[in-house]
C-alpha positions as CSV (number, residue, x, y, z in Angstrom):
1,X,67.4,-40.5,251.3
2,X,67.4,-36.9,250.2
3,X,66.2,-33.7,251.9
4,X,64.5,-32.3,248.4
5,X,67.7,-31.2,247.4
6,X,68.9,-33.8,244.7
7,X,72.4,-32.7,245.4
8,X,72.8,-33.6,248.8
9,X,72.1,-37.2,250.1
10,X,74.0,-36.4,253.3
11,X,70.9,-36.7,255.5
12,X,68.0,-38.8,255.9
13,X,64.1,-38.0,255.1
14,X,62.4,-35.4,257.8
15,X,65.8,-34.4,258.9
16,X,66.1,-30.5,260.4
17,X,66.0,-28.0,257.8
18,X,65.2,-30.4,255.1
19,X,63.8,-28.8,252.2
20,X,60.4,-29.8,250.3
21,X,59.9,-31.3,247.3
22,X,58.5,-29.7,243.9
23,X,57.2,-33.0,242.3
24,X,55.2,-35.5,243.2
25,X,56.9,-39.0,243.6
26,X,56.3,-42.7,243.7
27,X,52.4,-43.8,242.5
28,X,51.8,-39.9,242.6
29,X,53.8,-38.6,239.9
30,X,53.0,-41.8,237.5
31,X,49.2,-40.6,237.7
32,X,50.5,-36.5,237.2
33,X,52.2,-37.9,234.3
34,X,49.7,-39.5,232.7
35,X,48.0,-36.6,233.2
36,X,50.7,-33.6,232.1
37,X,49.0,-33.7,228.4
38,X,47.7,-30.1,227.1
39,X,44.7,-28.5,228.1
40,X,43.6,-27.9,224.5
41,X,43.6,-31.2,223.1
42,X,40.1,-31.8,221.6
43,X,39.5,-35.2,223.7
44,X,40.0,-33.0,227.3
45,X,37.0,-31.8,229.1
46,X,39.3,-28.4,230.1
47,X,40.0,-28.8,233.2
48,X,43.6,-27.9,234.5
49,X,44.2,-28.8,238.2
50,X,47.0,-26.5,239.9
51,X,48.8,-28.8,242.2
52,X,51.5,-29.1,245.1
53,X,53.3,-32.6,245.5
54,X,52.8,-32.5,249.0
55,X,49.6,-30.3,249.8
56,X,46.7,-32.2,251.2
57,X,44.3,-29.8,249.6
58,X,44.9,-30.6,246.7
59,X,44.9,-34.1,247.3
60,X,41.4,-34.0,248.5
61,X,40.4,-32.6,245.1
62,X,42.9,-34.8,243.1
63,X,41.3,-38.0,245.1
64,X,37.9,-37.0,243.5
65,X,39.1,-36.2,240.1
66,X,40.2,-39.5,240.2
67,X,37.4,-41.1,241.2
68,X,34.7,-39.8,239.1
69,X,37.3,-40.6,236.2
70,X,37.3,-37.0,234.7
71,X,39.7,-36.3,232.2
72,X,42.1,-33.3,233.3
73,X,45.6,-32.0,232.9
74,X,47.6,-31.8,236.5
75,X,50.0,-28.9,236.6
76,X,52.5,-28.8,239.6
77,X,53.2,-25.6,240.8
78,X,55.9,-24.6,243.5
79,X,53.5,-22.9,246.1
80,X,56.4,-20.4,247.5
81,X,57.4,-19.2,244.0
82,X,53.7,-19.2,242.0
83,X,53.9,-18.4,238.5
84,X,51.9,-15.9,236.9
85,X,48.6,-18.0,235.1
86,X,47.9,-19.2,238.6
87,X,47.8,-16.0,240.1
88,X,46.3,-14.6,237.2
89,X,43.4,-17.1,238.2
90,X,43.3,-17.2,242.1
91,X,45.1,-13.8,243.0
92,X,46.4,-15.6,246.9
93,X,48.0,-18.5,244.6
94,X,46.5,-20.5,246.7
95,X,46.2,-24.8,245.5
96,X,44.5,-26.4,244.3
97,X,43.3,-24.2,242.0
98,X,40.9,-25.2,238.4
99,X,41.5,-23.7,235.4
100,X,38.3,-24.3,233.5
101,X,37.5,-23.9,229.5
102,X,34.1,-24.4,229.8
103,X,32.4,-21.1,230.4
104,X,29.6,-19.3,227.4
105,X,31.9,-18.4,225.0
106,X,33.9,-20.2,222.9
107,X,37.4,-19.4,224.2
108,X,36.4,-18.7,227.9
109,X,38.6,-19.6,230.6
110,X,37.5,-19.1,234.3
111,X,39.3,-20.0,237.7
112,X,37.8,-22.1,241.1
113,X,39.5,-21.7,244.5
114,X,39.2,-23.5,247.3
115,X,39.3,-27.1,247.7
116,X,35.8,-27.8,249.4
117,X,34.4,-25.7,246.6
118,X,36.1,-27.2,244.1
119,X,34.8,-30.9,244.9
120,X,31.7,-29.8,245.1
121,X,31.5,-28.3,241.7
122,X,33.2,-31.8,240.2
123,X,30.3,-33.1,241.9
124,X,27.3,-31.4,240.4
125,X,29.2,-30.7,237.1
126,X,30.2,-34.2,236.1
127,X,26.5,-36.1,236.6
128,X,27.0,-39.0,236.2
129,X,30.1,-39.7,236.7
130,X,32.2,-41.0,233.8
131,X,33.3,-44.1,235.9
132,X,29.9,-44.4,237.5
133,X,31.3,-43.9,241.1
134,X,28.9,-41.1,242.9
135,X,30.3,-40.1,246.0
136,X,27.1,-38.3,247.3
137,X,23.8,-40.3,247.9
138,X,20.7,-39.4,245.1
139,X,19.3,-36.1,245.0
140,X,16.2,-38.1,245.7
141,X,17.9,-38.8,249.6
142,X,18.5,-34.5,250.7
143,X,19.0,-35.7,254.1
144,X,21.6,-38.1,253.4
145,X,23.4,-36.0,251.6
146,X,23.6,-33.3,253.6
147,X,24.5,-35.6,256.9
148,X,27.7,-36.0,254.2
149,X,28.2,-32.7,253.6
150,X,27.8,-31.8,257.5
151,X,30.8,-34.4,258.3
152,X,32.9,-32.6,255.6
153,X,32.5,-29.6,257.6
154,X,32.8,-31.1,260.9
155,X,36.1,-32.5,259.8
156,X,37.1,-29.4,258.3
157,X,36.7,-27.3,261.9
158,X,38.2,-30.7,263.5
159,X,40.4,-32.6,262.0
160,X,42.3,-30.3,259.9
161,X,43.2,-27.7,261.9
162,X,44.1,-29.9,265.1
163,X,46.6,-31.7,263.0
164,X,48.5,-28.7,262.3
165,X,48.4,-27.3,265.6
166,X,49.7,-30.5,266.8
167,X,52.2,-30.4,264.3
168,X,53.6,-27.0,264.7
169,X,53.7,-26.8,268.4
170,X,57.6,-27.5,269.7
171,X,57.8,-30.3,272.5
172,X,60.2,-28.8,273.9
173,X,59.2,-25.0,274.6
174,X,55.2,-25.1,274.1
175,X,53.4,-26.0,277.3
176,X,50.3,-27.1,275.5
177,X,51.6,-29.7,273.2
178,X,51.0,-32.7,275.2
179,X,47.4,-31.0,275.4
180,X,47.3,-30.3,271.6
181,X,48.5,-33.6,270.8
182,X,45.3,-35.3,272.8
183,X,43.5,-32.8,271.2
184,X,44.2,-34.5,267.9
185,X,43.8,-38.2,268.7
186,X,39.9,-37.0,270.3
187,X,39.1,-35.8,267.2
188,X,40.5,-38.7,264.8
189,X,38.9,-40.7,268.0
190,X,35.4,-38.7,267.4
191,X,35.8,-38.9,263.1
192,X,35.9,-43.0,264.0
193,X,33.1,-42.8,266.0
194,X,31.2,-41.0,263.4
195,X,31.5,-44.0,260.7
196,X,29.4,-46.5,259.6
197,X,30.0,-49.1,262.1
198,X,30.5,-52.5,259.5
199,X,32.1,-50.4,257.0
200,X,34.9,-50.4,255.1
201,X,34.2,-46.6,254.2
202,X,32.3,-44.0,256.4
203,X,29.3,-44.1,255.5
204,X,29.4,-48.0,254.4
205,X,30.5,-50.2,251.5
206,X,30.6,-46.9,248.9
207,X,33.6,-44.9,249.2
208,X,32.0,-41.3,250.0
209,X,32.6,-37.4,250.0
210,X,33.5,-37.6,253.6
211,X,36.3,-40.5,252.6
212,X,37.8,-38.0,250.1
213,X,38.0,-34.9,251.8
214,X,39.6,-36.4,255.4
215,X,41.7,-38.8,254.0
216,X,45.0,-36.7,253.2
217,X,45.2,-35.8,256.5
218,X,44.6,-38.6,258.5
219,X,47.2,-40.2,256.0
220,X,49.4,-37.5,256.8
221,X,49.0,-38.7,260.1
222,X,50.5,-42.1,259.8
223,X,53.9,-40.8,257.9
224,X,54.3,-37.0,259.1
225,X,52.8,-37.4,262.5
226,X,54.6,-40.8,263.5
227,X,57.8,-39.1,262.3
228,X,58.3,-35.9,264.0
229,X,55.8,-36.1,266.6
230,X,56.1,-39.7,267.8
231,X,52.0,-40.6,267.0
232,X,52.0,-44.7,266.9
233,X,49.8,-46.3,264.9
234,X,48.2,-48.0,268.4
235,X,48.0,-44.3,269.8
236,X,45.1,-43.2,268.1
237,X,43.6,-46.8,267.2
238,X,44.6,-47.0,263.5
239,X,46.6,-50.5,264.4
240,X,43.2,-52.3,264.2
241,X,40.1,-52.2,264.5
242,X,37.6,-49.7,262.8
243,X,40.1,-46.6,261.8
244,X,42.3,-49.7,260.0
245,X,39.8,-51.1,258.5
246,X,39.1,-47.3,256.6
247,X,42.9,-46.8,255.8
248,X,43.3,-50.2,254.6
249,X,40.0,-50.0,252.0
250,X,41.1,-46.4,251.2
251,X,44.6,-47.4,250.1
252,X,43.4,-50.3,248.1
253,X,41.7,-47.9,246.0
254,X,43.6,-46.8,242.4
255,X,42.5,-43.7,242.4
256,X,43.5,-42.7,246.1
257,X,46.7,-44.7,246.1
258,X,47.8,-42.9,243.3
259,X,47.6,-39.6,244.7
260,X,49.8,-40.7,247.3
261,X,53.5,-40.0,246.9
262,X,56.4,-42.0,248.5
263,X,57.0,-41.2,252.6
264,X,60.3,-39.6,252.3
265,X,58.7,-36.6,250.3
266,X,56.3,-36.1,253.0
267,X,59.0,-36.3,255.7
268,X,61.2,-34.0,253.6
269,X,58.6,-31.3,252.8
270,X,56.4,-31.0,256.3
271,X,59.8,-30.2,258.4
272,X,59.1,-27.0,257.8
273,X,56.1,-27.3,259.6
274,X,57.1,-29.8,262.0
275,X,59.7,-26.9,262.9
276,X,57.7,-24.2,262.4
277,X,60.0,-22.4,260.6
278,X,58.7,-18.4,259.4
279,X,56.5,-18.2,256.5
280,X,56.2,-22.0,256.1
281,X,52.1,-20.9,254.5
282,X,49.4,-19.7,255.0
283,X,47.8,-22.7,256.8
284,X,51.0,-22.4,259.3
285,X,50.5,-18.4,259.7
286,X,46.7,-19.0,260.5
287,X,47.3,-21.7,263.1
288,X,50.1,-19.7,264.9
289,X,47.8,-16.9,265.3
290,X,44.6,-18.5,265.8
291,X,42.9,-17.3,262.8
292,X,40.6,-19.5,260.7
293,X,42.6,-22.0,257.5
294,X,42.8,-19.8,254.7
């Protein structure tokens, strides 16, 4: 087991000061290399997603990609040392980022930040679908989809930013954690309560919006979280019953198992969080001073 350096297999996955990984493994990287051809090839509909092997933004986006079966060129990126195009299109360097050939002019290229923002525009943009999988209900049902939408953004202001501050805070010198970490299981506790009660997905037998956007972290959860913070499965209910059920239909699914790389790169790259080491990201900056995810 490596620590993301390929020279030294001294010390096991998630180990102090292990270093992350800059490409995606397992399932993961078979799907980016099926999808490292060039953006100008005549066939593509010129999209180019900027990606991170272990960034759950991106996954969310990647996950969608994937399931509306666009075609699209993924392009990892080391987030701590961005190269120029992707500034050049999102000046923070921020991922996922879309490089789109699809503006007016013949020739345009335009950039997309923001992962919410970025599934919403595969949404609207690719309809129907190419694999005829919607993840939003008709515009003939408004209120169903925004009851979606408003448990994106639920999830967004709860989920997501509990995880990290559970993550971050040190056992050992933060009074709070033991506070943080219930703070955490009440809101994966509350994203349960929130689903469709026979299932398999959240909002019932379709695979939804909500599905795609929450599912990298609460996966996270079952690897990251059970490593370095000690989260069982049976701690926050996702040994059985409802939250199982979601997982399990979630990981049957090509196009989100495939986004999923192997355990010990997930171990490897969120040490640095699980330590909170200095200028881990921007996500880690934001929750240690209380400021909103970038």
């Amino acid at each position: 087991m490596s620590t993301g350096n390929p020279n030294d297999t001294s010390k096991p996955a998630g180990s102090k000061g292990a270093h992350y990984h800059r490409e995606c493994t397992g399932a993961a990287l078979e799907t980016a290399e099926r999808h490292a051809k060039s953006i100008n090839t005549p066939q593509d509909d010129g999209i180019c997603i900027f990606g991170a092997a272990f960034c759950p933004f991106v996954q969310r986006a990647w996950i969608v990609l994937e399931m509306l079966g666009v075609e699209y060129q993924y392009r990892e990126v080391d987030p701590y040392q961005k190269p120029s195009d992707l500034l050049a299109l999102n000046p923070k360097g921020l991922v996922p980022s879309l490089k789109l050939s699809c503006g007016d002019k013949p020739g345009e290229v335009m950039g997309l930040g923001e992962s919410t923002v970025i599934v919403e525009y595969l949404l609207e943009r690719f309809q129907p679908p190419p694999s005829g999988t919607t993840l939003l209900p008709p515009l003939s049902e408004p209120y169903a989809r925004a009851v979606q939408r408003l448990a994106v953004f639920r999830g967004n202001q709860s989920v997501v930013p509990a995880f990290y501050r559970f993550l971050q805070s040190q056992p050992d010198s933060d009074p709070e954690h033991h506070i943080k970490r219930e703070e955490y299981i009440k809101t994966l506790t509350n994203f349960t309560q929130s689903m469709h009660p026979e299932g398999p997905f959240w909002a019932g037998k379709q695979i939804s919006v909500v599905d795609c956007n929450l599912f990298p972290w609460i996966f996270r959860t079952t690897n990251v979280l059970r490593h370095f913070r000690g989260l069982q499965l049976q701690d926050w209910g996702a040994k059985e019953g409802r939250m199982a059920q979601w997982l399990e239909a979630m990981m049957k699914l090509p196009a989100v198992a495939g986004t999923c790389s192997t355990e010990e790169l997930y171990l490897d790259s969120y040490a640095r969080y699980a330590e909170n080491r200095k200028g881990t990201s921007q996500v880690a900056d934001a929750t240690n001073t209380g400021r909103s995810l970038p």
